[in-house]
C-alpha positions as CSV (number, residue, x, y, z in Angstrom):
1,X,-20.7,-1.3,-1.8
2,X,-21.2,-1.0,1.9
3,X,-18.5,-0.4,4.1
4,X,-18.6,-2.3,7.5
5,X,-18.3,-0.9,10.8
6,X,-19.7,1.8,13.2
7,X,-21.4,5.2,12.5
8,X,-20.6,8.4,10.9
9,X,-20.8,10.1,14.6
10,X,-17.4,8.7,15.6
11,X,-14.8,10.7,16.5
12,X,-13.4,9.0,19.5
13,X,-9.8,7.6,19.9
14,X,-8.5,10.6,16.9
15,X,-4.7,9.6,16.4
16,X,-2.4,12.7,14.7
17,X,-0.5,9.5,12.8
18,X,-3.3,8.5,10.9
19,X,-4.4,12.3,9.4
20,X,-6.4,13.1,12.4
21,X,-9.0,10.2,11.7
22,X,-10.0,7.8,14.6
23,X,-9.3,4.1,14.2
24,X,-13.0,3.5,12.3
25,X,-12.4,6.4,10.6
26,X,-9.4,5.0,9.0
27,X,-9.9,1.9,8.7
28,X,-13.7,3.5,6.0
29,X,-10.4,5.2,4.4
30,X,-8.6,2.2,3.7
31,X,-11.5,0.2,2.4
32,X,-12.4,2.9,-0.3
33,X,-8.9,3.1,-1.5
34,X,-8.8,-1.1,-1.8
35,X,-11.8,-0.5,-3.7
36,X,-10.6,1.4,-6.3
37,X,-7.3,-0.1,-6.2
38,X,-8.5,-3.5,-6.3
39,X,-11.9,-3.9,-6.5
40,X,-13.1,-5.2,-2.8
41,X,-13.5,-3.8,0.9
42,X,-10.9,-6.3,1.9
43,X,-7.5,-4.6,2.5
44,X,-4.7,-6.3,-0.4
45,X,-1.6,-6.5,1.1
46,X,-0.5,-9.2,-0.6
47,X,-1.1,-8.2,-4.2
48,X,1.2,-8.2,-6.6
49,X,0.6,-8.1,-10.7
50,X,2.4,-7.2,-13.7
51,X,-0.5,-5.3,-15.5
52,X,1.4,-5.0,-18.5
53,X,1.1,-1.2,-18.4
54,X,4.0,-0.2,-18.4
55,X,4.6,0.7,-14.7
56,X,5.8,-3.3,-13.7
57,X,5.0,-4.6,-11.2
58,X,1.8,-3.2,-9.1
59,X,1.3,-4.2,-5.3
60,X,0.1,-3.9,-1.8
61,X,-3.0,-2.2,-1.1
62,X,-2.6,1.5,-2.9
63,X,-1.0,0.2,-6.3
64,X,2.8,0.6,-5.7
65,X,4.5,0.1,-8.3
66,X,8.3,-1.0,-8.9
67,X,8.6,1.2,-12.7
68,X,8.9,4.6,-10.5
69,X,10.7,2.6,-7.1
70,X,7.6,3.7,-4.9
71,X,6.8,-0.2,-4.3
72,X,10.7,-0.5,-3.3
73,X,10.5,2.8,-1.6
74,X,7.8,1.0,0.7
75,X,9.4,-2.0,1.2
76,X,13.0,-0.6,2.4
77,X,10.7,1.8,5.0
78,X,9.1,-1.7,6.0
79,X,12.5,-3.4,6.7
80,X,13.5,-0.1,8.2
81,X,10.8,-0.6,11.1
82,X,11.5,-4.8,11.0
83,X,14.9,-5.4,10.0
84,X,14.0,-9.4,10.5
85,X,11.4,-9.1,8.0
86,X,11.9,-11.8,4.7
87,X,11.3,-9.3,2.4
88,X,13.3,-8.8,-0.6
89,X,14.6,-5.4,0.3
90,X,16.4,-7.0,2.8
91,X,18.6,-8.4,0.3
92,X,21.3,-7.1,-1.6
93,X,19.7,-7.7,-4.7
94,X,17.1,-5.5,-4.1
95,X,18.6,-3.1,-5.4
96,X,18.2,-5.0,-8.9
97,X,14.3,-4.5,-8.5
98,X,13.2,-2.6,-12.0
99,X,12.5,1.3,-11.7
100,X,11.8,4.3,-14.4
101,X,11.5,2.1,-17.0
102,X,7.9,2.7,-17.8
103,X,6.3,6.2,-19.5
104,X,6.7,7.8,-16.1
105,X,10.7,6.7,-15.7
């Protein structure tokens, strides 16, 4: 596995929002959690899979899923920041989505 970008000696541009990591820094961060989450460097946002494990449906790039109303949790705080987004949580139905059924819920 080989992460892209610039050296371990950055530290320039640190932002408090982003855990006090710099903008390479963060974007290292993402890239080893897409690759445990879903096996490449490449950022998933658009992911979405029932896995059959009991959790529904799994998506986006850290493995939200809709069994414990995390992956709806994310989406409402999405539509909070773009109101004119054509997500699902948007609607009134979204409210339908599936949550604690799974061993966790």
């Amino acid at each position: 596995m080989v992460l892209t970008g610039g050296d371990d000696s950055d530290s320039g541009g640190v932002d408090a929002a982003d855990g006090g990591l710099s903008a390479e820094q963060r974007r290292r961060a993402d890239q080893l959690v897409s690759v445990f989450e879903n096996g490449t460097t490449k950022i998933q946002y658009g992911y979405a899979e029932n896995l059959d494990d009991g959790r529904g449906v799994t998506a986006g790039r850290a493995g939200f899923t809709t069994d414990d109303g995390d992956a709806l949790e994310v989406v409402r705080a999405y539509t909070d920041k773009k109101p004119d987004n054509p997500s699902p949580a948007s609607s009134p139905r979204s409210s339908a989505w599936p949550t604690g059924t799974g061993p966790t819920g």
